[in-house]
Structures are given as structure tokens and as C-alpha cells.
C-alpha positions, 0 to 999 in steps of 0.5 A: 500500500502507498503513503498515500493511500495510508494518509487517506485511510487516517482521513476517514479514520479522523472524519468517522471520529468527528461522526461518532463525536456528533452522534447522539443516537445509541446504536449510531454510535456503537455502529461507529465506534464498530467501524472506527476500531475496524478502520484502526486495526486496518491502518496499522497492519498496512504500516506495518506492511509499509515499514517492513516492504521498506526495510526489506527493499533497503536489506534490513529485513528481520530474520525474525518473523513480525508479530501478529497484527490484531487483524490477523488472529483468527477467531472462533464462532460460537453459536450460543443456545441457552437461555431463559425467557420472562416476560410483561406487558410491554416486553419479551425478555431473553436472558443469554448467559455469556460468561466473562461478557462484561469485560468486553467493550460496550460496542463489542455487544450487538443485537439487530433487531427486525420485526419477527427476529433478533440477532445478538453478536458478541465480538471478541471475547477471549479470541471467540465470538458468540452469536445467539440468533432466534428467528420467527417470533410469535408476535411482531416488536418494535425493533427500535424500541427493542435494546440490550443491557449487558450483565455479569455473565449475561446479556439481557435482551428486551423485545418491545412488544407491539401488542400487550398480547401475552405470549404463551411461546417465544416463537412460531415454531414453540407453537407449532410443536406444541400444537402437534403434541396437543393434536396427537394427544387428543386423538383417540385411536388405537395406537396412541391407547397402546403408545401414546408418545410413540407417534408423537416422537416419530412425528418430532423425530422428523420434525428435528431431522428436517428443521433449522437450529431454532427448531432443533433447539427447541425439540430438544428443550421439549424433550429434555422437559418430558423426561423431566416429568416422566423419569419414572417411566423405563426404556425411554427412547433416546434423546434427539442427537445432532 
């Protein structure tokens, strides 16, 4: 990369901070405090690589190896599945335990919020980052009003909801299985008198063998559920496996 290409790359740097200095808005801030640690991290490497060309061109390269630049460590993504939810009259609230979470920057710490989802992105946490996704909700938010709140171990996420509907799952998908489980129960015949979970299983069985990660999360904490509650029962099937 040319000087002059460096100097432009501290140009944008300097106006993305006066930016950040006039914004009031929350999220327009972490969104520019975001990009203001990616273009930083972007102009040193190309410094680096800069003074390392010139020494090489004038014999005065190391023998020894440059250290890692922060841009080139190569972090791991982990998709975050636990969690617990509650809820008011004016809020769904999902509790996502992240441990350490709170010693990372305040704008390493995104949720994005659409009408029916939310996505929650924690950046950069010992060299791992966690994302926790639910898609298809039960009932629609209001993602403006919707934010997040970091804890001791834990991100707490509330969802401004647009009706004060009570909600009797977190999502569609809750729904659906709780629907099926109900129909299958209710239906009268001979295998559900001889089996009344053998059916029901077969039918998640295929549910969770076609469906995305939300519905196999979901399956599997239904699952773990009803053999909480029938532990006494022998020979159970096997849980559902990935």
C-alpha cells in the first residue's frame, strides 16, 4: 500500500471520529465506534506492511518473523443456545448467559433487531465470538424500541412488544410443536391407547431431522422437559442427537 493511500485511510479514520463525536443516537454510535476500531486495526497492519516492504527493499529485513497484527488472529464462532425467557406487558425478555461478557467493550455487544427476529453478536471475547440468533417470533416488536443491557455473565435482551398480547411461546415454531403434541394427544385411536408418545416422537423425530437450529433447539428443550416429568417411566427412547 502507498503513503498515500495510508494518509487517506487516517482521513476517514479522523472524519468517522468527528461522526461518532456528533452522534447522539445509541446504536449510531456503537455502529461507529464498530467501524472506527475496524478502520484502526486496518491502518496499522498496512504500516506495518509499509515499514517492513521498506526495510526489506533497503536489506534490513528481520530474520525474525513480525508479530501478529490484531487483524490477523483468527477467531472462533460460537453459536450460543441457552437461555431463559420472562416476560410483561410491554416486553419479551431473553436472558443469554455469556460468561466473562462484561469485560468486553460496550460496542463489542450487538443485537439487530427486525420485526419477527433478533440477532445478538458478541465480538471478541477471549479470541471467540458468540452469536445467539432466534428467528420467527410469535408476535411482531418494535425493533427500535427493542435494546440490550449487558450483565455479569449475561446479556439481557428486551423485545418491545407491539401488542400487550401475552405470549404463551417465544416463537412460531414453540407453537407449532406444541400444537402437534396437543393434536396427537387428543386423538383417540388405537395406537396412541397402546403408545401414546410413540407417534408423537416419530412425528418430532422428523420434525428435528428436517428443521433449522431454532427448531432443533427447541425439540430438544421439549424433550429434555418430558423426561423431566416422566423419569419414572423405563426404556425411554433416546434423546434427539445432532
Amino acid at each position: 500500500m502507498s503513503q498515500q493511500a495510508i494518509e487517506n485511510l487516517t482521513l476517514d479514520l479522523e472524519e468517522l471520529k468527528q461522526l461518532a463525536d456528533g452522534a447522539k443516537r445509541s446504536r449510531v454510535q456503537q455502529m461507529l465506534s464498530i467501524d472506527i476500531r475496524k478502520l484502526e486495526t486496518d491502518l496499522q497492519h498496512q504500516k506495518d506492511l509499509l515499514v517492513a516492504k521498506e526495510k526489506e527493499s533497503s536489506g534490513e529485513a528481520s530474520s525474525k518473523p513480525p508479530a501478529p497484527v490484531p487483524g490477523d488472529v483468527k477467531r472462533y464462532r460460537i453459536e450460543l443456545k441457552e437461555y431463559a425467557w420472562d416476560q410483561s406487558d410491554k416486553f419479551i425478555k431473553i436472558f443469554v448467559t455469556v460468561n466473562e461478557v462484561q469485560q468486553v467493550p460496550e460496542e463489542s455487544v450487538n443485537v439487530e433487531f427486525t420485526a419477527s427476529s433478533f440477532n445478538l453478536l458478541v465480538s471478541n471475547l477471549n479470541n471467540k465470538d458468540y452469536v445467539f440468533t432466534v428467528n420467527h417470533l410469535l408476535h411482531e416488536i418494535d425493533p427500535a424500541k427493542s435494546y440490550r443491557r449487558v450483565k455479569s455473565d449475561m446479556v439481557a435482551i428486551y423485545l418491545a412488544k407491539v401488542k400487550p398480547t401475552k405470549w404463551g411461546h417465544m416463537t412460531l415454531t414453540a407453537k407449532r410443536l406444541q400444537d402437534m403434541k396437543d393434536e396427537r394427544m387428543s386423538k383417540s385411536s388405537k395406537d396412541t391407547e397402546a403408545d401414546p408418545s410413540g407417534g408423537l416422537m416419530k412425528i418430532m423425530q422428523q420434525l428435528y431431522d428436517s428443521g433449522d437450529s431454532e427448531t432443533k433447539r427447541m425439540i430438544n428443550k421439549a424433550w429434555h422437559e418430558s423426561q423431566n416429568k416422566k423419569s419414572e417411566l423405563q426404556g425411554a427412547p433416546a434423546p434427539f442427537t445432532e
